[in-house]
N, C-alpha and C positions, 0 to 999 in steps of 0.2 A: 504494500500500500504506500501511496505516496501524496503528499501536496506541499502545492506551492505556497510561500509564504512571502519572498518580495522577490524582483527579478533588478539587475543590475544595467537597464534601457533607460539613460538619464531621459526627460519631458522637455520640451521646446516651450510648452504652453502651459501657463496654469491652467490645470483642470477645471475650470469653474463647473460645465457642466455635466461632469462624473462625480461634482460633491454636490452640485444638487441632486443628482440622482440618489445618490445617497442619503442623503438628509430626509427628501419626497420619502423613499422605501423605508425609513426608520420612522419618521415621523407618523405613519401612516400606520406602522406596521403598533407600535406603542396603542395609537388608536386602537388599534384589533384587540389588542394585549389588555388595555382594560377594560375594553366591550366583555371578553369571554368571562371577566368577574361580575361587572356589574349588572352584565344583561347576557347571557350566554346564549339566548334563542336569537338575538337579535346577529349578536355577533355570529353567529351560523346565518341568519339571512344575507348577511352582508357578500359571506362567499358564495352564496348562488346568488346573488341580484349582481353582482361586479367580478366575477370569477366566468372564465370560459368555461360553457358548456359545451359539448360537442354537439352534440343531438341538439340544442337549443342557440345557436351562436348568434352574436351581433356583432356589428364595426366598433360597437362600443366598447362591450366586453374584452374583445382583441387589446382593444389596450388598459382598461380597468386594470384586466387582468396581471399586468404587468407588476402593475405596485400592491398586489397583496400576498401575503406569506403565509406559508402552513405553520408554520412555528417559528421557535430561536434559530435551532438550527439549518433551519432552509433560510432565512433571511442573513445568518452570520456566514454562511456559506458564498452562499450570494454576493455580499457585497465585499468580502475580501476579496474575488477572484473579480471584480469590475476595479476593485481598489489597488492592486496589482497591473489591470494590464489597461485599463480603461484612459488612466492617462496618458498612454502612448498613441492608443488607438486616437485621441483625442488630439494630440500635439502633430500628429499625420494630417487628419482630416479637417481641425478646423472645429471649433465650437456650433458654427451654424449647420453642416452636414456631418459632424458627427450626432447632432440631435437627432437627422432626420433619418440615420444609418441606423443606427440605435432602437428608434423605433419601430422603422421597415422589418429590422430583424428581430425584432417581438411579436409582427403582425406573420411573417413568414415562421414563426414558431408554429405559431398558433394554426395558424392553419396547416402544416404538416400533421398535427396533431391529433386535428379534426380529418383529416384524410383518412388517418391511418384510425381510427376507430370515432366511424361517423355516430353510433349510436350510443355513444358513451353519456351518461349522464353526471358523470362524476365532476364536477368544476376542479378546472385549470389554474391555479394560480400560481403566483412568481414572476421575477424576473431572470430566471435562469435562459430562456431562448433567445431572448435581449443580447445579453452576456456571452452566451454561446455566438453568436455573429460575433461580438467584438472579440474572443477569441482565434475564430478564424481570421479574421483580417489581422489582426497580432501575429498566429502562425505565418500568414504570405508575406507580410512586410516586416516581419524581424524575425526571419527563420533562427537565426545564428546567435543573440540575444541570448544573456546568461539568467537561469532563470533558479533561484535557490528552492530545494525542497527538501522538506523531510519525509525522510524514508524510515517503514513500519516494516520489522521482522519480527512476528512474535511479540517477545515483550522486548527488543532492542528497535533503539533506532538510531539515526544519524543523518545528517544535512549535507547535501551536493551540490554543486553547480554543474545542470544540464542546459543544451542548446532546447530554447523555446519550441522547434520543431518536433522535438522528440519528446518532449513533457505536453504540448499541447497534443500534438499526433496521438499519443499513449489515455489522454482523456474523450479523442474522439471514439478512440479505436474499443475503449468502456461504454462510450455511450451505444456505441452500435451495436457491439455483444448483448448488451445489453437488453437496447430494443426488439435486436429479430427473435431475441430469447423470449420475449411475450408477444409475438405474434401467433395469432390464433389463442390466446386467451382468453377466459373471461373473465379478466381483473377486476378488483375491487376499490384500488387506488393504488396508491405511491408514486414512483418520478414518473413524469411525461416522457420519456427517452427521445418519442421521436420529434420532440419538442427542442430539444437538444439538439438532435442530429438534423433538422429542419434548420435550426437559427446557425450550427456552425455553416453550413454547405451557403446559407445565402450571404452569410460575413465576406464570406470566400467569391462568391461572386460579386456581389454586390462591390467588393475592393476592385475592383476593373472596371468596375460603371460609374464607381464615383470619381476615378480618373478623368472620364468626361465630362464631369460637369463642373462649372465653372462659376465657385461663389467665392466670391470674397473670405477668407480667416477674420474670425472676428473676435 
């Protein structure tokens, strides 16, 4: 087992909008956090009225869905690995399209998702498919990039420096096992895989489209 924990890619740009994303996903997520004490039915409405549903989906939802968490550890999860690579991905593209890259590759999660298990009634949430694009675009534009992590043997562990292609490549390569490993299921919940594997494949395309287009860094 292994994860990342910083990567040694100095930023060109203050991140501003990788810390508001983060600030949005925490602050939001606190919200949930004291909904499920003080009102726990309500705080259950909230992830089917703003959570992707598959069987049920909207343009809205596609992105609600984005800033709500299953818990601690899907949200701490989360936003170390945006907090890690997000500022590069951001110092590349630009504050105004990396917003709009960012989001593209939440709504291309999303609907991977719903592809792959249309009748699902289970709500979608996270920003994991988000994240997953700014991953891929991080893999194609800083393959070589020193990325620190710690490594799980058992009960040892210890910290490396691996190239970004092969620490992100080794997370896709999880997601996808992962995924064709519950195809033909009939799940009940847990991670979206191909939610994952939707948002990196479009980070990765989508870095060659944003090539062409032509806005201002702001």
């Amino acid at each position: 087992m292994f994860f990342p924990y910083k990567d040694d890619n100095p930023r060109v740009l203050i991140p501003y909008v990788t810390y508001s994303l983060i600030t949005i996903n925490i602050f939001i997520f606190f919200y949930q956090f004291g909904m499920e004490f003080s009102d726990p039915e309500a705080a259950g409405m909230i992830i089917y009225a703003f959570g992707l549903i598959p069987a049920d989906f909207s343009i809205i939802t596609m992105f609600t869905s984005m800033f709500l968490h299953g818990g601690i550890a899907h949200i701490l999860g989360n936003m170390w690995f945006l907090w890690i690579f997000g500022d590069n991905v951001e110092s590349t593209l630009g504050h105004v399209k990396y917003t709009l890259f960012y989001l593209l590759c939440g709504v291309a999660a999303a609907l991977c998702q719903v592809l792959m298990s249309p009748g699902s009634e289970i709500p979608m949430v996270g920003a994991s498919g988000a994240i997953a694009g700014v991953l891929g675009l991080y893999m194609i534009r800083f393959p070589r990039a020193r990325v620190h992590v710690f490594i799980f043997i058992l009960i040892f562990f210890t910290t490396i420096r691996v190239p970004a292609n092969i620490v992100l490549g080794l997370w896709f390569f999880n997601q996808l096992t992962n995924g064709m490993g519950t195809l033909g299921l009939d799940t009940t919940g847990g991670v979206a895989w191909f939610a994952h594997i939707g948002g990196f494949i479009a980070g990765i395309i989508l870095n060659q489209a944003f090539k062409l287009i032509q806005i201002k860094s702001l």
